[in-house]
Structures are given as structure tokens and as C-alpha cells.
Steps between C-alpha positions, in 0.01 A plus 500: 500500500880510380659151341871498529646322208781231549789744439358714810468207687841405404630843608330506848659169580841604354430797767456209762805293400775862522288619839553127608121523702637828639237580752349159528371342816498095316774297643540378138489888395824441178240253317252695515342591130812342350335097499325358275654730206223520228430600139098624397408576159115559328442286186173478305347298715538678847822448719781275545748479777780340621652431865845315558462277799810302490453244755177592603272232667201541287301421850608786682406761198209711463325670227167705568316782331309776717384788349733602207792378696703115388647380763794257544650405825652201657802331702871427352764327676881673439740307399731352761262630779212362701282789518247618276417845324165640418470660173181693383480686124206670396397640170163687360251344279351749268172541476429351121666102667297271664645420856252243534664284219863476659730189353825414639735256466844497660754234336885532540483755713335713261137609631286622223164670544223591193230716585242583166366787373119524599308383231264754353183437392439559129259739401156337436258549193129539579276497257244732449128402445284667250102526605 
């Protein structure tokens, strides 16, 4: 299984923003992999991340976890225009987080998402009994 770190993701949708969607077949092909821009980092205690969803309505955003995969997609409304974009970013969990214990919170525009390192069971002491 490969993991591509945030400066490979970063690169791929640089890639997408010069191309412009070159070879798309979405309508809305010159946002694609450009929205929500994001920053992921690992810290002690598993993963933190950060989506900017300026003007986001917090009821039209998703966030799931299938597999290894964190998902966030939703709905924003351009500025000045009555239609709506779909956006979609996805990044890989590794396999030492636990997807199952996913916190978000978006405020300001700013979503922020937590997922912990699984907790490992500490070694445990049995004693021995003497006959």
C-alpha cells in the first residue's frame, strides 16, 4: 500500500491547477483537486488536519472514513453566482490511527479533523505459580 505525503499531494494538484482538468469530462473540471486547499501533519498522538472551507454551509459537508481512506466532500456556493460546486478531497489513514475515533470541528471556515493513534495494549505480567 503506498501513502503519499502532503507535499505529493500538493504536487499532483499543482499538476491539476497548470493542466487546468486537461482531459476532464466534469463540467466544473478547473476546480477540480484545487478546493478545499489543506495542510496534514502526524503529531504524537496520531494525525491532525486542516481543510479551508470559506463559506461553507456546514450542512452540505461530509466527512466519512472507509477503509484507510478520509473523506471530505460537500457543496459551496461561488461568490456572485447561483450555482453550486461539488468538491471532494481524500487523504490515507495509516494503519497505526484509529479511523473509528474521527473529531472534527469546522469554525471560521477552518475545518479541523483529529484522528488518534491506536492505543496499544501494554504488555501484561503473569505470574508464575510454584507447586
Amino acid at each position: 500500500m503506498k501513502y503519499y505525503s502532503t507535499v505529493d499531494r500538493d504536487a499532483l494538484d499543482l499538476m491539476d491547477t497548470l493542466f487546468n482538468g486537461w482531459n476532464r469530462s466534469s463540467e466544473n473540471y478547473a476546480d477540480f483537486g484545487v478546493f478545499p486547499r489543506y495542510k496534514a501533519r502526524r503529531t504524537d498522538e496520531g494525525l491532525e488536519a486542516a481543510f479551508e472551507l470559506p463559506g461553507v454551509d456546514p450542512e452540505k459537508t461530509d466527512i466519512s472514513v472507509e477503509a484507510d481512506l478520509l473523506k471530505v466532500s460537500g457543496e459551496r456556493t461561488e461568490l456572485g453566482k447561483e450555482e453550486s460546486v461539488k468538491f471532494e478531497r481524500t487523504l490515507r489513514v495509516p494503519d497505526d490511527l484509529d479511523a473509528s475515533m474521527v473529531e472534527a470541528n469546522l469554525k471560521n471556515g477552518l475545518l479541523s479533523v483529529k484522528i488518534p493513534k491506536i492505543k496499544k495494549e501494554e504488555p501484561k505480567r503473569i505470574a508464575i505459580k510454584v507447586n
